[in-house]
C-alpha positions as CSV (number, residue, x, y, z in Angstrom):
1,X,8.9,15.5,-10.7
2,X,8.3,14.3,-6.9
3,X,10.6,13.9,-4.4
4,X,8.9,10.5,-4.5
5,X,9.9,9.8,-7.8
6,X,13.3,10.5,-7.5
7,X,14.1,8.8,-4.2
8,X,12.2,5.8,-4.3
9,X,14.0,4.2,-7.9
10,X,17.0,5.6,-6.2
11,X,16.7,4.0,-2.7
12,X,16.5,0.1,-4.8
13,X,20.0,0.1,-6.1
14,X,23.7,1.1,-5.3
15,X,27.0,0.6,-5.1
16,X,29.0,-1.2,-2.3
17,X,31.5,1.1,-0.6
18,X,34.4,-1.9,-0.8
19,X,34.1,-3.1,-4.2
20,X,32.5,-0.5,-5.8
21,X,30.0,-3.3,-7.5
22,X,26.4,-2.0,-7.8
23,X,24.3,-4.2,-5.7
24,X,20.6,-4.0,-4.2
25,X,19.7,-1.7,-0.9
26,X,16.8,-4.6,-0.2
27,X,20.1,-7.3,-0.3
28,X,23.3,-5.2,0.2
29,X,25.9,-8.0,0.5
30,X,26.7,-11.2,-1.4
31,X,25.6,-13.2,1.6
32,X,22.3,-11.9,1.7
33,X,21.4,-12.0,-2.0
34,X,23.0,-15.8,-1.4
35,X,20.6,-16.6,1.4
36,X,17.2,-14.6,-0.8
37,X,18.4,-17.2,-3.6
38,X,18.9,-20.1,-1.2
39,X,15.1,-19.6,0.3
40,X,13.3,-19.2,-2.8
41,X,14.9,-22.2,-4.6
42,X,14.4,-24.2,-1.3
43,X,10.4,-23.2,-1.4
44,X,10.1,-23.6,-5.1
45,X,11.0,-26.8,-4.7
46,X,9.0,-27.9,-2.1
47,X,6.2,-26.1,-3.6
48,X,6.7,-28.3,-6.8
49,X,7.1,-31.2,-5.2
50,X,3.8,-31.3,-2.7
51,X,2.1,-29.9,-6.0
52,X,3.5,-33.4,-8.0
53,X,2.8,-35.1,-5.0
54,X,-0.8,-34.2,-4.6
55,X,-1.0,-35.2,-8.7
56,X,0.5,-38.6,-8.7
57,X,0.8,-39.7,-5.3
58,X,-1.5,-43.2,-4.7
59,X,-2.5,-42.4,-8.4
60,X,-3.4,-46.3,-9.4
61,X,-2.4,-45.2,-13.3
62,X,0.8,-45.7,-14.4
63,X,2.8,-42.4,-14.8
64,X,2.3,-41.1,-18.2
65,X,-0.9,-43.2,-19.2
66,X,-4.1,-41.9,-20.5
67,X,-5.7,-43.1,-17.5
68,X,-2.6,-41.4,-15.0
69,X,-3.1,-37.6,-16.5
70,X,-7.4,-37.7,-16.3
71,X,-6.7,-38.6,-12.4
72,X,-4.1,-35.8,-12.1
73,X,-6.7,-33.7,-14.5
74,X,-9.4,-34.3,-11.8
75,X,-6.8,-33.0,-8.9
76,X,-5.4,-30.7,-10.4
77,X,-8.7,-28.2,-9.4
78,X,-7.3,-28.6,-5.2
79,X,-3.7,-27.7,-6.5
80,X,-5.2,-24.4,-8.6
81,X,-7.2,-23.6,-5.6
82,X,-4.3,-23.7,-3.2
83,X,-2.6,-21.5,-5.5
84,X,-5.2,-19.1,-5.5
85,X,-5.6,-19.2,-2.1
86,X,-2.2,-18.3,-1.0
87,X,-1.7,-15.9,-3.7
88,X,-4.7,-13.4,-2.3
89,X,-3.9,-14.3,1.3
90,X,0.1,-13.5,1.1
91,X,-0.5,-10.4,-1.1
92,X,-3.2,-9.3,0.3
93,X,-2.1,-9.8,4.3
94,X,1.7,-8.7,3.5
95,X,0.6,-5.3,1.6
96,X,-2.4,-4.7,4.0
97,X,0.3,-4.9,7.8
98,X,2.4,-2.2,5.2
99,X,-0.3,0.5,4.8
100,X,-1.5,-0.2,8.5
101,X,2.4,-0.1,10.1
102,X,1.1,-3.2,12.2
103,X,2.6,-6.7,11.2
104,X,-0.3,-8.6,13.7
105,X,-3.7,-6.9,12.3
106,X,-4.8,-8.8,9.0
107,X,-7.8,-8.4,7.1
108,X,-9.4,-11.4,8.6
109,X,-9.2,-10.0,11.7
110,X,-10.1,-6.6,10.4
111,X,-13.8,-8.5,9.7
112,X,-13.6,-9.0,5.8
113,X,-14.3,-12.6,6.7
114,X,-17.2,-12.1,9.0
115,X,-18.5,-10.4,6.7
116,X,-18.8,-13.3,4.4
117,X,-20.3,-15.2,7.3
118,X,-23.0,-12.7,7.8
119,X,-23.9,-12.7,3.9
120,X,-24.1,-16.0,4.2
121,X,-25.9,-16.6,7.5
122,X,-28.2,-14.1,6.8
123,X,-29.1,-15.9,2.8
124,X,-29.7,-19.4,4.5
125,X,-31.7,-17.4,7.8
126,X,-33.7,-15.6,5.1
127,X,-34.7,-17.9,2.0
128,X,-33.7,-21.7,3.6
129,X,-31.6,-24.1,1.9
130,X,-33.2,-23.0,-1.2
131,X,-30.9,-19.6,-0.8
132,X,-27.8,-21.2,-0.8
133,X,-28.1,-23.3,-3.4
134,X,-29.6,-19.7,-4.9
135,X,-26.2,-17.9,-4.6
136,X,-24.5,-20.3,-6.2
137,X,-23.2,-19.6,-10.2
138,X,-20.9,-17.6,-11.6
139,X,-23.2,-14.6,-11.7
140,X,-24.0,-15.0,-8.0
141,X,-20.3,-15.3,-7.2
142,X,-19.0,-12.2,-8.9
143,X,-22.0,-10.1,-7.3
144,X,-20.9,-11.8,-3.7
145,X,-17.4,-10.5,-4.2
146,X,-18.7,-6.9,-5.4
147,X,-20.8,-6.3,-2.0
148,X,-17.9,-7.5,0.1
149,X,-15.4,-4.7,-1.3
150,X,-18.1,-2.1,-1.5
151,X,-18.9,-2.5,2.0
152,X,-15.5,-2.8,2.9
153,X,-14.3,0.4,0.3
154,X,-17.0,2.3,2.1
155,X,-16.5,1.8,5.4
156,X,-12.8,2.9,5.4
157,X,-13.4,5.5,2.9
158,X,-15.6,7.3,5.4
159,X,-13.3,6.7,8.2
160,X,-10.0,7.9,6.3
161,X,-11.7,10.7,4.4
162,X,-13.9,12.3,7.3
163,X,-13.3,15.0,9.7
164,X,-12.0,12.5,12.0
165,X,-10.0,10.1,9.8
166,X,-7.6,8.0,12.1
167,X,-6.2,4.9,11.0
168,X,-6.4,3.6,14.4
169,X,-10.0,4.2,14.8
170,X,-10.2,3.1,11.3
171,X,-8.9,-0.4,12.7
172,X,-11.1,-0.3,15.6
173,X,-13.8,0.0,14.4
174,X,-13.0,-2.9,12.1
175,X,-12.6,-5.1,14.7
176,X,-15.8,-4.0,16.9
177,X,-17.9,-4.5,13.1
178,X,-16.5,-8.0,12.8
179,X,-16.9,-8.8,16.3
180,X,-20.2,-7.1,15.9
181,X,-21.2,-9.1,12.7
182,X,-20.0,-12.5,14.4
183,X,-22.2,-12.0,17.1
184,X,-25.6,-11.4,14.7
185,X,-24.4,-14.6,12.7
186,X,-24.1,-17.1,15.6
187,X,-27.6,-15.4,16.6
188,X,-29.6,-16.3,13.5
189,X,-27.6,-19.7,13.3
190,X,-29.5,-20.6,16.3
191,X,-32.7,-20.2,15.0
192,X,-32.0,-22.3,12.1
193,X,-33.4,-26.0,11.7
194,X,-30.7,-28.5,12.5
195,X,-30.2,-29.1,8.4
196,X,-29.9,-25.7,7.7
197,X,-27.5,-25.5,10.2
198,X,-25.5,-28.3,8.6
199,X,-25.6,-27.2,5.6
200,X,-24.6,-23.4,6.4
201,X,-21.5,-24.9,8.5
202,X,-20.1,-26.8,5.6
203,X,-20.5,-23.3,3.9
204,X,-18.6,-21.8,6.4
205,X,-15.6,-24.2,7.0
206,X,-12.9,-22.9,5.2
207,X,-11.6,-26.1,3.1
208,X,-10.3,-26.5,-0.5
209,X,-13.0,-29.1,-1.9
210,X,-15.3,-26.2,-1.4
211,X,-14.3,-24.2,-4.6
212,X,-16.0,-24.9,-7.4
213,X,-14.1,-24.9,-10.6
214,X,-16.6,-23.0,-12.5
215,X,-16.0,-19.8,-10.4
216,X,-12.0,-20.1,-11.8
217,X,-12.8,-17.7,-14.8
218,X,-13.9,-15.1,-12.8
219,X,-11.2,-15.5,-9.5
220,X,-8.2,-15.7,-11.3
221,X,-8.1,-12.9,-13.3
222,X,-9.0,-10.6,-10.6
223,X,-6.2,-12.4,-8.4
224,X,-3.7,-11.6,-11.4
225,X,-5.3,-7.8,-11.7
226,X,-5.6,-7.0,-8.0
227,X,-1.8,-8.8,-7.5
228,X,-0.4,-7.2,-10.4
229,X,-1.2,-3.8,-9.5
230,X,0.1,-4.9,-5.9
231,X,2.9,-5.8,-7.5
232,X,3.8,-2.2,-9.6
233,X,2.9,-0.4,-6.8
234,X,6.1,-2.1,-4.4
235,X,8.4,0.7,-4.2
236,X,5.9,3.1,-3.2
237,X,4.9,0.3,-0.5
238,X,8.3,0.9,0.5
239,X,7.8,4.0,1.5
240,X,4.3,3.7,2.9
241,X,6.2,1.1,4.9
242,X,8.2,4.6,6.8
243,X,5.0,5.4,8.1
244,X,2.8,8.7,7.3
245,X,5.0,11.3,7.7
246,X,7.8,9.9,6.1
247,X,5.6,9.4,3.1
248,X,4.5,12.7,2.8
249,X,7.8,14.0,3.2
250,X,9.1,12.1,0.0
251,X,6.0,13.4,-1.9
252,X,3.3,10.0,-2.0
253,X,-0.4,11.0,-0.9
254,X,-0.4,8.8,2.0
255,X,-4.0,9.2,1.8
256,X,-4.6,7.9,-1.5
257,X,-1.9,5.1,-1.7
258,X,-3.8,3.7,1.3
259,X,-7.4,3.8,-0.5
260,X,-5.9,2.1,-3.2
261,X,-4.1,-0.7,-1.3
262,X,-7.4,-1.2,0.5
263,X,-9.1,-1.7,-2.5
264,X,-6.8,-4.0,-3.9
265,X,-6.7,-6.2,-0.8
266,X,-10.3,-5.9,-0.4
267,X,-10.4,-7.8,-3.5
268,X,-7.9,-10.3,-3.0
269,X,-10.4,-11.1,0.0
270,X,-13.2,-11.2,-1.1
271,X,-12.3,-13.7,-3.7
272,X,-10.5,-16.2,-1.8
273,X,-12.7,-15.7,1.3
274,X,-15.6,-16.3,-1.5
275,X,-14.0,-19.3,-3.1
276,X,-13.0,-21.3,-0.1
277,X,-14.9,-20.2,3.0
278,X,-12.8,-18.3,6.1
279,X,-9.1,-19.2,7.1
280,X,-9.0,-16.5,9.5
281,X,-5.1,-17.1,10.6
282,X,-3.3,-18.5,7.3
283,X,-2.4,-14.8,5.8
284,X,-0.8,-13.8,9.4
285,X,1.1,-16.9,9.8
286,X,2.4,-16.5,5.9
287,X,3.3,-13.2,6.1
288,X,4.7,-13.6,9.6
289,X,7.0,-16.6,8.3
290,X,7.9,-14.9,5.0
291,X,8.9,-11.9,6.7
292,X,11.9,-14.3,8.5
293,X,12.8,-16.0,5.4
294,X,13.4,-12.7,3.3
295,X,14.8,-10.7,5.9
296,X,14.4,-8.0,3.5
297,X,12.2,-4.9,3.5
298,X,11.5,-4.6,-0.5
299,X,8.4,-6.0,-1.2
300,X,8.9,-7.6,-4.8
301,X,11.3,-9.3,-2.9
302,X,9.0,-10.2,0.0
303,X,6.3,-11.0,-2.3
304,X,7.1,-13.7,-3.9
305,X,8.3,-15.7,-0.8
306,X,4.8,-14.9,1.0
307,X,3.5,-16.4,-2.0
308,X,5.6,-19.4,-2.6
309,X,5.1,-20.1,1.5
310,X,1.7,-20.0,1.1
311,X,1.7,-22.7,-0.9
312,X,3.4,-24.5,0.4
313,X,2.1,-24.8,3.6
314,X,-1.2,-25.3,2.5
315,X,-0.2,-27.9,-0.1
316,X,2.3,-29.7,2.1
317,X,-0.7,-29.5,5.3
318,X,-3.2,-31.2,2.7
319,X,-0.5,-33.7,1.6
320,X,0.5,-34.3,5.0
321,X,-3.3,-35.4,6.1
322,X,-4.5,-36.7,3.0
323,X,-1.8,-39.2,2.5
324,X,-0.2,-39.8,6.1
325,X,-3.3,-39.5,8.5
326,X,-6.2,-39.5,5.9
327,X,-7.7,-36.8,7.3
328,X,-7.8,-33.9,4.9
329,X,-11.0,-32.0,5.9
330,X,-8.9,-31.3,9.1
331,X,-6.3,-29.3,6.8
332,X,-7.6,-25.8,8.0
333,X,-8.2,-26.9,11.6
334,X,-4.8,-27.7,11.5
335,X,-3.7,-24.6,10.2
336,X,-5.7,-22.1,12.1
337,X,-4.6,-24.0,15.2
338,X,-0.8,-23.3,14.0
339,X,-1.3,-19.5,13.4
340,X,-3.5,-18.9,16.3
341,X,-0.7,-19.8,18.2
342,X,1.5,-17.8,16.3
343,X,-0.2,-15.2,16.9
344,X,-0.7,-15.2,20.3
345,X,3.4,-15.3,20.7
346,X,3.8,-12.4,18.4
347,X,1.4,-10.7,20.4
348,X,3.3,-11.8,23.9
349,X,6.5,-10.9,22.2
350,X,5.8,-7.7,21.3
351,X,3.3,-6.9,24.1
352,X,1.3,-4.5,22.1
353,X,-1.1,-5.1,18.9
């Protein structure tokens, strides 16, 4: 058996020194595991009520009526997409800052979604209008998702299994591919016609109404797979979470832990990135803001929060414009605005990336 093995169960659960009662190392006092309790219920209510609220609110039907529940039927697709949305963005961001020991990198800014905006780009420069409509389907989604994580799996498993792995060349070099991808994009969008060019911006812009329900049967289950391995693989996030060294110490191939996580998140990407277009900045200000409210460092404790603030700040930002200012194409503007800035005082903060 590994140190790993051992230490790692262990390190989750002991016993108080005062009262002798066995309590949890993530929430050692009373107060704590008060406060965990306290924020969850408060964001699983909020979460059910902007998800009701996006259902029945200005629904003409009465409530209960035939007529009442085929409405809600019919918006009930933006409140699955949300879902699915935060899910891969708060699992994904929150386990991908733990392997990297950097809570301001993300994937998005990593490049996973410029890559998306290169495949895309490079479909409408190459066959037209006709291309787009061409990669839409099922079939045409699932193979869209497959060459983002291959491309992503093999560019950081040459970089963290050559001569020269690094992880912070690794990172680099992540950045200067999306920056490097970005720049081809924007170059072939100008030599597009003026509707292409329409056409391949609406692709672009992340926003809920572009999901398309068919694509559900093949984006949820790999959300639940890729989460739920996420998910059984927490307390050996944990210790990835010590850094390299300390990982190795307590007997986890920091190596391979890190390939795996990749490939998880690289999934979790890909389909959310696939389903709704790029929100570059949502999985850094989720994270960010679940990282406060958990105060904790155990991630099937941090998890769920991520998740549940995800939601909620995309369904409450929708509800907000859609209802109040009638404006809810501007949902991700609005969002990407918020955790821009939030990002940029992390960044001031802390004075480093």
């Amino acid at each position: 058996m590994r140190v790993a093995d051992i230490l790692i169960p262990a390190a989750t659960t002991g016993r108080t020194a005062s009262t002798g009662e066995r309590s949890s190392a993530a929430l050692p006092t009373s107060r704590a595991r008060l406060r965990y309790t306290i924020v969850v219920s408060i964001l699983s209510v909020l979460a059910v009520g902007f998800a009701f609220g996006l259902l029945a609110w200005d629904n003409p039907m009465p409530v209960g009526s035939d007529g009442f529940w085929l409405i809600a039927k019919m918006r009930a697709t933006n409140v699955v997409v949300m879902l699915i949305v935060a899910f891969c963005q708060a699992m994904a961001t929150v386990a991908f800052q733990t392997v990297t020991n950097n809570r301001i990198l993300t994937p998005s800014i990593m490049g996973f979604e410029s890559l998306y905006i290169s495949v895309q780009t490079t479909t409408m420069y190459l066959f037209g209008i006709a291309g787009i409509i061409a990669i839409q389907g099922i079939f045409q989604f699932s193979v869209q998702i497959v060459i983002m994580v291959g491309l992503a799996m093999a560019l950081y498993g040459w970089l963290l299994s050559g001569r020269f792995g690094n992880l912070q060349i690794t990172l680099l070099v992540g950045i200067v591919i999306g920056g490097g991808l970005g720049a081809v994009s924007t170059f072939m969008q100008r030599l597009l016609t003026p509707s292409e060019f329409d056409v391949l911006t609406a692709k672009l812009f992340g926003n809920v109404s572009n999901a398309n329900p068919d694509y559900f049967p093949v984006a949820i289950p790999l959300c639940l797979l890729a989460g739920a391995a996420l998910w059984m693989r927490s307390r050996r996030l944990n210790v990835m979470a010590l850094g390299p060294d300390a990982a190795r110490s307590l007997g986890v191939d920091h190596r391979r832990e890190l390939l795996i996580t990749l490939f998880f998140v690289a999934v979790l990407m890909a389909t959310s990135t696939s389903l709704v277009g790029p929100m570059t900045f949502l999985g850094f200000l989720v994270a960010t803001l679940a990282y406060q409210f958990a105060d904790t460092h155990d991630h099937r404790r941090v998890f769920p929060v991520a998740i549940l603030t995800g939601f909620v700040v995309l369904a409450g930002a929708y509800f907000v414009m859609k209802n109040i200012f009638y404006a809810q194409g501007a949902v991700s503007i609005i969002i990407e605005l918020v955790g821009g800035l939030v990002f940029l005082i992390v960044i001031l903060r802390k004075g480093r990336l």
